[in-house]
LODOZA-224283 format. One line per field, with one value per residue: y, x, z of N, C-alpha, C in turn; residue number from 1; residue in three letters. Coordinates in steps of 0.02 Angstrom, whole numbers, always signed. Example, Ala and Ser with C-alpha at 12.3 -4.5 7.8 and 13.67 -1.06 7.14 Angstrom:
n.yy: (-284	-112);
n.xx: (+660	+642);
n.zz: (+390	+354);
ca.yy: (-225	-53);
ca.xx: (+615	+684);
ca.zz: (+390	+357);
c.yy: (-165	+2);
c.xx: (+660	+645);
c.zz: (+390	+394);
num: (1	2);
residu: (ALA	SER);
***
This chain:
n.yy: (-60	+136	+233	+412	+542	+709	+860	+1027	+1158	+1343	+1449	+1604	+1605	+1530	+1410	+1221	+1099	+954	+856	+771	+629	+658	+568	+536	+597	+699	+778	+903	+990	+1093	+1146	+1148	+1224	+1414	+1565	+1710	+1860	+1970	+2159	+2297	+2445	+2541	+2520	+2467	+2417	+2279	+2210	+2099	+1951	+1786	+1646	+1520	+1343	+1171	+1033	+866	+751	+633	+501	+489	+445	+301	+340	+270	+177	+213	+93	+106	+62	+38	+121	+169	+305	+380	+296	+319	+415	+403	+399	+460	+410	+507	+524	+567	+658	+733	+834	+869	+873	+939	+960	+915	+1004	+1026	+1102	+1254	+1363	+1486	+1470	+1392	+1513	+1611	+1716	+1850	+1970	+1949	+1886	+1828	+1968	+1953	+1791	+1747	+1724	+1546	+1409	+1339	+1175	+1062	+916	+822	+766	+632	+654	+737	+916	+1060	+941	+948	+1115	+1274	+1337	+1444	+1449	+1470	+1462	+1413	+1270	+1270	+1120	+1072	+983	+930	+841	+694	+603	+505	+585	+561	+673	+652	+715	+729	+728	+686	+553	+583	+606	+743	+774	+696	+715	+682	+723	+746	+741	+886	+951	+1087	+1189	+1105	+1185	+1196	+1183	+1148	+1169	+1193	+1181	+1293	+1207	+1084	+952	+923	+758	+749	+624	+526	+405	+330	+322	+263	+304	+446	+599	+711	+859	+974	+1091	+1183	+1343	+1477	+1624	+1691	+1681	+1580	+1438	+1336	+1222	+1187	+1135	+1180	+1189	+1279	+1420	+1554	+1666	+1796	+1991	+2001	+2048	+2107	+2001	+1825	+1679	+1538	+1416	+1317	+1160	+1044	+895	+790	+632	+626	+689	+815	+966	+1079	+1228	+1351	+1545	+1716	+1889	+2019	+2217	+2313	+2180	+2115	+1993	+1815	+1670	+1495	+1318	+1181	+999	+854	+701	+519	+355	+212);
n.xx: (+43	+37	+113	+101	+209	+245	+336	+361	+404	+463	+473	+502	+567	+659	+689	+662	+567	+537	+373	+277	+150	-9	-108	-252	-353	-443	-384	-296	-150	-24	+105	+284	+358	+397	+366	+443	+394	+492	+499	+439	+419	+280	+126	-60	-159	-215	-170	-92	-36	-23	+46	+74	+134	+57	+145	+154	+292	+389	+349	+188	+54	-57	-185	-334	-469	-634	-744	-910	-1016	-1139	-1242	-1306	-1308	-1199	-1082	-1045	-951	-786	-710	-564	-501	-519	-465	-306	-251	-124	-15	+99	+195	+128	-20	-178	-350	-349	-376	-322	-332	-314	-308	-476	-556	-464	-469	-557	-590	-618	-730	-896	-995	-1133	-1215	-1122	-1178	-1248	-1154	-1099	-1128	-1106	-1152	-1114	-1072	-1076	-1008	-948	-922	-864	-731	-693	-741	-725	-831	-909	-984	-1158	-1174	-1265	-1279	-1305	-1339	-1347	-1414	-1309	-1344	-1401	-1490	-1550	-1491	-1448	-1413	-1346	-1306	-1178	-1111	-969	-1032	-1149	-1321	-1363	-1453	-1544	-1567	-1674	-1641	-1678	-1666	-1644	-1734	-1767	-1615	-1551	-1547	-1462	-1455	-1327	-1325	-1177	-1035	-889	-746	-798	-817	-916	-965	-998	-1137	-1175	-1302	-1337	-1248	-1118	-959	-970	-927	-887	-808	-865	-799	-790	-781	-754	-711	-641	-522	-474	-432	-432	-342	-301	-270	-138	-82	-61	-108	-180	-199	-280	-291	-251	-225	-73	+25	+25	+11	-80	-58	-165	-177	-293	-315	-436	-388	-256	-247	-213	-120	-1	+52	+171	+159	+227	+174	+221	+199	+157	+236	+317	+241	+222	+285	+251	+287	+218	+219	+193	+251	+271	+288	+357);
n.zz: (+0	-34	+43	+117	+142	+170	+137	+198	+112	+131	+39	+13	+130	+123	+190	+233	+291	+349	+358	+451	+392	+439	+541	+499	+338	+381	+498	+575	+594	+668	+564	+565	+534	+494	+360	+333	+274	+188	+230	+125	+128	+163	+181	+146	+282	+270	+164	+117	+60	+43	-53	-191	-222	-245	-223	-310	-285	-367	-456	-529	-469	-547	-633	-653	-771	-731	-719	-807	-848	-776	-805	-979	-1021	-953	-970	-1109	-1103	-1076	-901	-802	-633	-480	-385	-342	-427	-530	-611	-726	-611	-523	-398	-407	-334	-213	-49	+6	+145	+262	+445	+509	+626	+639	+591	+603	+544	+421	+396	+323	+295	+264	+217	+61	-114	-181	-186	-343	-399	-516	-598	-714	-841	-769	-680	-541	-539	-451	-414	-288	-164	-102	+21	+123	+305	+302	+176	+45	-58	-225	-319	-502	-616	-773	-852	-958	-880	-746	-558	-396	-260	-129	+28	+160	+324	+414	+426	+452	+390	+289	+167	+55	-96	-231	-430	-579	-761	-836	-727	-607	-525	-368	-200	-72	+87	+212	+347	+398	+496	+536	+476	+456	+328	+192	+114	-31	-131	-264	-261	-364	-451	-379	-410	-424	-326	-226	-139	-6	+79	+228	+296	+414	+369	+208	+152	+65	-63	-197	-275	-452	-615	-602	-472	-420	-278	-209	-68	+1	+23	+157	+327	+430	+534	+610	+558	+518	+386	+297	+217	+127	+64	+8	-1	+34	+154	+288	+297	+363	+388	+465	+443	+429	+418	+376	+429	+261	+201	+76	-40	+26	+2	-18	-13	-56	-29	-88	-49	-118	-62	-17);
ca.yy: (+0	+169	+293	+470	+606	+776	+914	+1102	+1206	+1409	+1484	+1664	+1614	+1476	+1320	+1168	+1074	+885	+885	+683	+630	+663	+496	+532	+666	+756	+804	+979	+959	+1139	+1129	+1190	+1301	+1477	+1598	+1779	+1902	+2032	+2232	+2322	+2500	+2545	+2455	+2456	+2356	+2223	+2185	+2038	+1889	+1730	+1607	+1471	+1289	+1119	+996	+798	+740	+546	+442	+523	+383	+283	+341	+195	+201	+214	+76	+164	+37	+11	+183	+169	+369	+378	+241	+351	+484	+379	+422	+423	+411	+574	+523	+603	+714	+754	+868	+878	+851	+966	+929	+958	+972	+1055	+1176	+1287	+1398	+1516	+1442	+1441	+1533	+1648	+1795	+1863	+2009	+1916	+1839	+1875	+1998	+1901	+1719	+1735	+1661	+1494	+1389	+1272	+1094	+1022	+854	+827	+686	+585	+663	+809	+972	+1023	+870	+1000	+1138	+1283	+1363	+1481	+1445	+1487	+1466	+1350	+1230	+1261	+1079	+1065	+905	+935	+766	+668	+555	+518	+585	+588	+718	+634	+747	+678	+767	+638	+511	+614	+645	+820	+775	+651	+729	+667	+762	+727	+768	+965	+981	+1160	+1174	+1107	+1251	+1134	+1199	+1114	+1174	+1157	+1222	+1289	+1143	+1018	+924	+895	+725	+734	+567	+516	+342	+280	+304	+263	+356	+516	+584	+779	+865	+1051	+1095	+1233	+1408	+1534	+1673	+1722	+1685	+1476	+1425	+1256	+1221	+1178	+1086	+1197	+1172	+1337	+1456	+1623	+1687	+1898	+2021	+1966	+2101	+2091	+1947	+1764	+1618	+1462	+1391	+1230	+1109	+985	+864	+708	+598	+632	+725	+901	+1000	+1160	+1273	+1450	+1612	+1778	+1919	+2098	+2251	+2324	+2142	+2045	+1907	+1769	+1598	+1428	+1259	+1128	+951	+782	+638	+461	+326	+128);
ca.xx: (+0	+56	+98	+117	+223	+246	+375	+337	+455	+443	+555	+506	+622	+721	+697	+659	+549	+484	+315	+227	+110	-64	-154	-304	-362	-482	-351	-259	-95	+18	+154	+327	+401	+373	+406	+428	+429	+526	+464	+458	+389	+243	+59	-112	-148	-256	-163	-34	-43	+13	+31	+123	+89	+80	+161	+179	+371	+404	+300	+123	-1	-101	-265	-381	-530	-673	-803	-979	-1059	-1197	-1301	-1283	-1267	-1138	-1048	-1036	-887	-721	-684	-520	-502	-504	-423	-273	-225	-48	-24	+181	+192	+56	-77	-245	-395	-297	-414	-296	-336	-294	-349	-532	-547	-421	-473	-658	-619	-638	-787	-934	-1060	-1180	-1205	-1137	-1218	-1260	-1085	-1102	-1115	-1137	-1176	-1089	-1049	-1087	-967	-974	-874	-778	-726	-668	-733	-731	-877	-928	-1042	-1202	-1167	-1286	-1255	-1338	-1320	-1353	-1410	-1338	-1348	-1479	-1511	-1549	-1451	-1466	-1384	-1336	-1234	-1147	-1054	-957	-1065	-1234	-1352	-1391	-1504	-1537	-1630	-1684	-1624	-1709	-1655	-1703	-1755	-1731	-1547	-1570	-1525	-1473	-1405	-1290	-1321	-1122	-1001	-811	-708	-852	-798	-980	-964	-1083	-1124	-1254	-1295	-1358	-1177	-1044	-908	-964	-902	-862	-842	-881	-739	-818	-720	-771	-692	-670	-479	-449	-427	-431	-291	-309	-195	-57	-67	-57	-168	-166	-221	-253	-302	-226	-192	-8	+17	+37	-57	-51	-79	-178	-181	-323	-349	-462	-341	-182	-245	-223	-72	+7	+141	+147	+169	+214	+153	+241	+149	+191	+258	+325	+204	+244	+274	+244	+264	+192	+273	+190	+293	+247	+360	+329);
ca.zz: (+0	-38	+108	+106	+163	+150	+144	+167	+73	+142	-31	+45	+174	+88	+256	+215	+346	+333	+400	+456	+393	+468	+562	+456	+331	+424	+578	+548	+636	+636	+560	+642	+493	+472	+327	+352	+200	+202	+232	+53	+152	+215	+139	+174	+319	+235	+74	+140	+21	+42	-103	-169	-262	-204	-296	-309	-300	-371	-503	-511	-446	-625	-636	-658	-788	-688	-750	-773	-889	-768	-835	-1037	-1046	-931	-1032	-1165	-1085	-1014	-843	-754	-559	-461	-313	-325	-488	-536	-697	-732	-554	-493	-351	-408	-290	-125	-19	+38	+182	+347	+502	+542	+703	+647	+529	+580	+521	+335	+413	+284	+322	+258	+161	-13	-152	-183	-219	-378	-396	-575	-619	-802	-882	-740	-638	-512	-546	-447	-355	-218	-177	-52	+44	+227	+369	+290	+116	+6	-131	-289	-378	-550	-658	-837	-893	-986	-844	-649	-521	-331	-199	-54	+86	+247	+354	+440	+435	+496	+347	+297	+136	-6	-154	-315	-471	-661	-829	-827	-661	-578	-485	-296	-183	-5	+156	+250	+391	+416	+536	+483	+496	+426	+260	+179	+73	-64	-157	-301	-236	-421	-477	-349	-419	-424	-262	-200	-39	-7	+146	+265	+333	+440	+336	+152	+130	+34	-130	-218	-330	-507	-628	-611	-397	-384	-251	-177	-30	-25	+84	+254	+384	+439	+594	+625	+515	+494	+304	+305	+158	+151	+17	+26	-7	+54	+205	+288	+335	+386	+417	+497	+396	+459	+377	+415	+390	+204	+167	-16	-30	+53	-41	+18	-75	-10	-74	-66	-88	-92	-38	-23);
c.yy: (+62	+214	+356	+528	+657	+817	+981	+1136	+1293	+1444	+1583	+1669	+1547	+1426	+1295	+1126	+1000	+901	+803	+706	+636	+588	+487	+609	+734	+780	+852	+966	+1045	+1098	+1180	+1224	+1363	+1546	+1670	+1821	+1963	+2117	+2249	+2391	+2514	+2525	+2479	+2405	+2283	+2201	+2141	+1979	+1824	+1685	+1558	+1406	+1238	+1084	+900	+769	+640	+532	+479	+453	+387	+321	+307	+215	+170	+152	+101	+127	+24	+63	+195	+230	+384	+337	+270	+419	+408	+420	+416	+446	+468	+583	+569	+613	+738	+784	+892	+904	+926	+948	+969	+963	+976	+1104	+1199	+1343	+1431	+1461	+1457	+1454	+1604	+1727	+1818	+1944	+2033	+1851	+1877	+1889	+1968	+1843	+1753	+1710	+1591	+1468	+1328	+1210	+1086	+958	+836	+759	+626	+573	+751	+851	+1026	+974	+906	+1062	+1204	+1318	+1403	+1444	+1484	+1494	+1419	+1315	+1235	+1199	+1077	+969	+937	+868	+749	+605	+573	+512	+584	+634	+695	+661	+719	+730	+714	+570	+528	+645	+698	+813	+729	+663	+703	+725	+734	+764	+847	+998	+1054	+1131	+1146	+1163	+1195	+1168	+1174	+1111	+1166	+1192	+1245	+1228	+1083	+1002	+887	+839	+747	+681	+554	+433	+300	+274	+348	+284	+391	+554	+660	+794	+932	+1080	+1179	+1271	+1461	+1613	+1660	+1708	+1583	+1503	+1350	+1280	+1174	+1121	+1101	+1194	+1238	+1370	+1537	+1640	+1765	+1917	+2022	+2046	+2071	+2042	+1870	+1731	+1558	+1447	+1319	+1203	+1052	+965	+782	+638	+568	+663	+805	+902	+1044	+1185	+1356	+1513	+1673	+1839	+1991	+2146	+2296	+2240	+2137	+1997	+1864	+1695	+1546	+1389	+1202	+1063	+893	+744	+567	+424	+237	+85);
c.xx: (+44	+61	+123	+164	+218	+288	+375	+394	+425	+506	+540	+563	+681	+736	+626	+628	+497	+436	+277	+189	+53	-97	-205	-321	-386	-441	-330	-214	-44	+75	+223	+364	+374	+417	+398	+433	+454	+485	+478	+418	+323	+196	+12	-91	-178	-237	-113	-76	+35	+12	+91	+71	+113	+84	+173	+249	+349	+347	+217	+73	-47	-182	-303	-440	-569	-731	-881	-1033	-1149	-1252	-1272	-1251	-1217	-1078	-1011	-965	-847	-729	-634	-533	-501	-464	-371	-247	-164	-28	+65	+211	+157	+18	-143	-270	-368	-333	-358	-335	-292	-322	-413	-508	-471	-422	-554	-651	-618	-690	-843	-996	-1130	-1164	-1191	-1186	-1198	-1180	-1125	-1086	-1145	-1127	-1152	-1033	-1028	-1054	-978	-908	-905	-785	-719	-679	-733	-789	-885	-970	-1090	-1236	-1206	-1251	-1307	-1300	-1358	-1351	-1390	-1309	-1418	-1480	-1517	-1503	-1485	-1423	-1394	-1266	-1227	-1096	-1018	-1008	-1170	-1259	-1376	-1444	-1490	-1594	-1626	-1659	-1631	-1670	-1692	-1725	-1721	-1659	-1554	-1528	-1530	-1430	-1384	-1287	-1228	-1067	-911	-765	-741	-811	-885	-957	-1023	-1062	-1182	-1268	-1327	-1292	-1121	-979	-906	-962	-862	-879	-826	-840	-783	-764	-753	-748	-689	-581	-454	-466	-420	-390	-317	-256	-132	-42	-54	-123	-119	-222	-230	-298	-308	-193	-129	-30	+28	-4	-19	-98	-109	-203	-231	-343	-384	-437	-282	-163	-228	-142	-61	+50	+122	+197	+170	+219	+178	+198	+202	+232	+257	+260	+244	+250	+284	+223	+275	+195	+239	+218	+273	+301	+334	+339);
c.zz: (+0	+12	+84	+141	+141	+179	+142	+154	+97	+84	+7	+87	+150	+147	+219	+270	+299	+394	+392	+443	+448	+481	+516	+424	+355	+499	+552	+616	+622	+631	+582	+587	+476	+439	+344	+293	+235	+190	+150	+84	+164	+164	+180	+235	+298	+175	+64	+88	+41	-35	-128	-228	-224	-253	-269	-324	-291	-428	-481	-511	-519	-605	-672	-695	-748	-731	-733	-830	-853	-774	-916	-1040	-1018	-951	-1093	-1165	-1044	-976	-799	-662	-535	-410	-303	-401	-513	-589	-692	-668	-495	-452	-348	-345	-212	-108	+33	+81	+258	+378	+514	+606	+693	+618	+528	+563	+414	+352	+343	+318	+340	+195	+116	-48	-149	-207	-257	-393	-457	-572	-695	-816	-828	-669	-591	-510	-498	-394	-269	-213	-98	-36	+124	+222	+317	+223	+80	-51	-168	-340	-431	-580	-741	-877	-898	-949	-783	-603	-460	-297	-132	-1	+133	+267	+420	+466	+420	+403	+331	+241	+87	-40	-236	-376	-544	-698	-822	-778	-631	-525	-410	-247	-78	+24	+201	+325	+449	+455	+513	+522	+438	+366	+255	+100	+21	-140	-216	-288	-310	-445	-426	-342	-427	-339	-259	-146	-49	+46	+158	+295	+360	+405	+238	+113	+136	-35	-144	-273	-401	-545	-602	-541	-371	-340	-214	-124	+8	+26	+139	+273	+407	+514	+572	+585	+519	+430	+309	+238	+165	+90	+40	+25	+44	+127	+219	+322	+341	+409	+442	+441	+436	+426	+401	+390	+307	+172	+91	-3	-12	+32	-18	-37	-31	-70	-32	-100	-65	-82	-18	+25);
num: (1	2	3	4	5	6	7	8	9	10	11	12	13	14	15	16	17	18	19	20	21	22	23	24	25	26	27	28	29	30	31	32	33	34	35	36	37	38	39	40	41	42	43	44	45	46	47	48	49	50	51	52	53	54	55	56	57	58	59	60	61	62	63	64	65	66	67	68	69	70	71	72	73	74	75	76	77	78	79	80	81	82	83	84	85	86	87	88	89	90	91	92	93	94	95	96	97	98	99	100	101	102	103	104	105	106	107	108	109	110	111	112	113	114	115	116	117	118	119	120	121	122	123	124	125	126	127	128	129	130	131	132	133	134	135	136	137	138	139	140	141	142	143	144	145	146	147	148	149	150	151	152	153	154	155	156	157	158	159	160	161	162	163	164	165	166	167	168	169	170	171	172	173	174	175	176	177	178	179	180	181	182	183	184	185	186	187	188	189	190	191	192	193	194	195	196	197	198	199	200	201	202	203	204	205	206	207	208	209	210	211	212	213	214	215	216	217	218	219	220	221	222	223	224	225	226	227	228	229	230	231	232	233	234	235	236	237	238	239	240	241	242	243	244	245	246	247	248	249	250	251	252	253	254	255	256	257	258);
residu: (UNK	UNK	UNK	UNK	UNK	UNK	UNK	UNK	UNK	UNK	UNK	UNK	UNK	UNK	UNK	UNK	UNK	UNK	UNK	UNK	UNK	UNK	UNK	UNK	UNK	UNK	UNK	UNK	UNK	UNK	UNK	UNK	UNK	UNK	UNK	UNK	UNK	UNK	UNK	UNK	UNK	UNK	UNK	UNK	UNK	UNK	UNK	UNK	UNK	UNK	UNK	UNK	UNK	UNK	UNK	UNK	UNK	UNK	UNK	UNK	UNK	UNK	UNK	UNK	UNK	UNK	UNK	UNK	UNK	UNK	UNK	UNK	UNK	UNK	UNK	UNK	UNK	UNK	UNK	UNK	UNK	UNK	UNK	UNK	UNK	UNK	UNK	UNK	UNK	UNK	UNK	UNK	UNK	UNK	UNK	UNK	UNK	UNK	UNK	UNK	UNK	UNK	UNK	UNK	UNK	UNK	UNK	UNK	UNK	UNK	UNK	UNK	UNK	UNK	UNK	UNK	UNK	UNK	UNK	UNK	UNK	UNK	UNK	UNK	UNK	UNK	UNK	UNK	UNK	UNK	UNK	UNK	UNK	UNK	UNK	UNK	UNK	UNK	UNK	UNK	UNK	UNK	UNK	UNK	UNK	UNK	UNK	UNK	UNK	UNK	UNK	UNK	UNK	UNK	UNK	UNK	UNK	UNK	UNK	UNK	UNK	UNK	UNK	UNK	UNK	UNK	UNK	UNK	UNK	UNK	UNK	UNK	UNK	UNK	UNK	UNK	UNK	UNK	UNK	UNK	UNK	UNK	UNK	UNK	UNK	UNK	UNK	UNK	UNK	UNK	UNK	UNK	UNK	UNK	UNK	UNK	UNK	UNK	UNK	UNK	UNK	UNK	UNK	UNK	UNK	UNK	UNK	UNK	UNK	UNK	UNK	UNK	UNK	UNK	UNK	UNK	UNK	UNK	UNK	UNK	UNK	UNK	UNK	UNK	UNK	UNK	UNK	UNK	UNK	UNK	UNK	UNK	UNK	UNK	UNK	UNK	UNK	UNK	UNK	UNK	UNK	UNK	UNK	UNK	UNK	UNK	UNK	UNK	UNK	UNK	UNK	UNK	UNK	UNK	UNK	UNK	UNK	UNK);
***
């Protein structure tokens, strides 16, 4: 079986810190390196950015076609695995964030809009995505067949709704607290499979192919950066943000190992 580590790289400050793995994904564990950027004169107080990419070091794990013969139209699109993503050694699918509990004054006023969930080609986009306390999910069916919407938030059901060909978007509240990771599942087809990660504030990003994210308008002070993918688990390192700072760059390095 494959195990995981991980290495956080702070290039702002140029140390090098190995960082254990996490017991299980859902723990957040700080981690013990911290980068400092350097002053560049005086700044707003609110305009500190952090940012940075996370990347896969070693052999990028096969991605397995998904068999989906048992709904014809879904049959009709290949599907590879989503598990874990690697694009010229890239790490898709990483919700980067601050600490909840740490930044209310990037709490939002009020709920945003609805965050989207499509349904497309049998599969749900995005596999990962981020959302606040209070925030709904607008899922979408645009496929020519039946889906369901089934959420869990560790276990505990929050809703399981039907979804037709055409049917209006479902508009579902999670009722979910920051921290929560809301699974959401379509139980007619097994491999479609996303989770919505909850934050008390307004500052995460999910990384893309290229593993990159940014994190913007931080007041100068202390953070910690936390990394959580479904997979591979969560981690974190501390950042210190001066006032007038450079951005601050953090690369966050999973490596597998046998």
């Amino acid at each position: 079986m494959m195990r995981f580590a991980v290495a956080a790289v702070i290039a702002a400050a140029c140390v090098c810190v190995h960082v254990s793995p996490d017991p299980a994904p859902a723990s957040l564990v700080p981690g013990p390196a911290v980068a400092e950027a350097g002053p560049a004169g005086p700044g707003p107080a609110a305009t500190g950015m952090i940012k940075g990419t996370v990347v896969f070091e070693g052999p990028a794990p096969e991605r397995a076609k998904v068999p989906r013969f048992s709904d014809p139209y879904c049959a009709k699109t290949e599907m590879l695995a989503e598990d874990i993503i690697v694009t010229d050694g890239k790490l898709k699918d990483v919700l980067v964030r601050i600490k909840n509990g740490s930044l209310p004054a990037l709490a939002p006023s009020a709920a945003p809009p609805p965050a989207m969930l499509d349904q497309k080609d049998c599969s749900y986009a995005p596999h990962v995505l981020g959302v606040v306390v209070g925030q709904k999910l607008s899922v979408r069916n645009s496929d020519g067949t039946f889906h369901n919407v089934h959420g869990t938030i560790a276990g505990a059901q929050l809703w399981n709704k039907p979804e037709s060909p055409g049917d209006p978007a479902l508009s579902l509240d999670g009722s979910a607290h920051a921290g929560d990771v809301i699974d959401v599942i379509c139980d007619v087809h097994p491999w479609m499979h996303a989770y919505a990660v909850v934050q008390d504030h307004k500052a995460f990003a999910v990384t893309g192919d290229d593993g990159a994210f940014e994190l913007a308008g931080l007041p100068p002070g202390n953070y910690t950066v936390e990394a959580w993918h479904p997979v591979l688990g969560t981690r974190s390192v501390a950042v210190k943000l001066a006032r007038g700072a450079k951005p601050a760059t953090v690369k966050l390095s999973f490596t597998a190992s046998h």
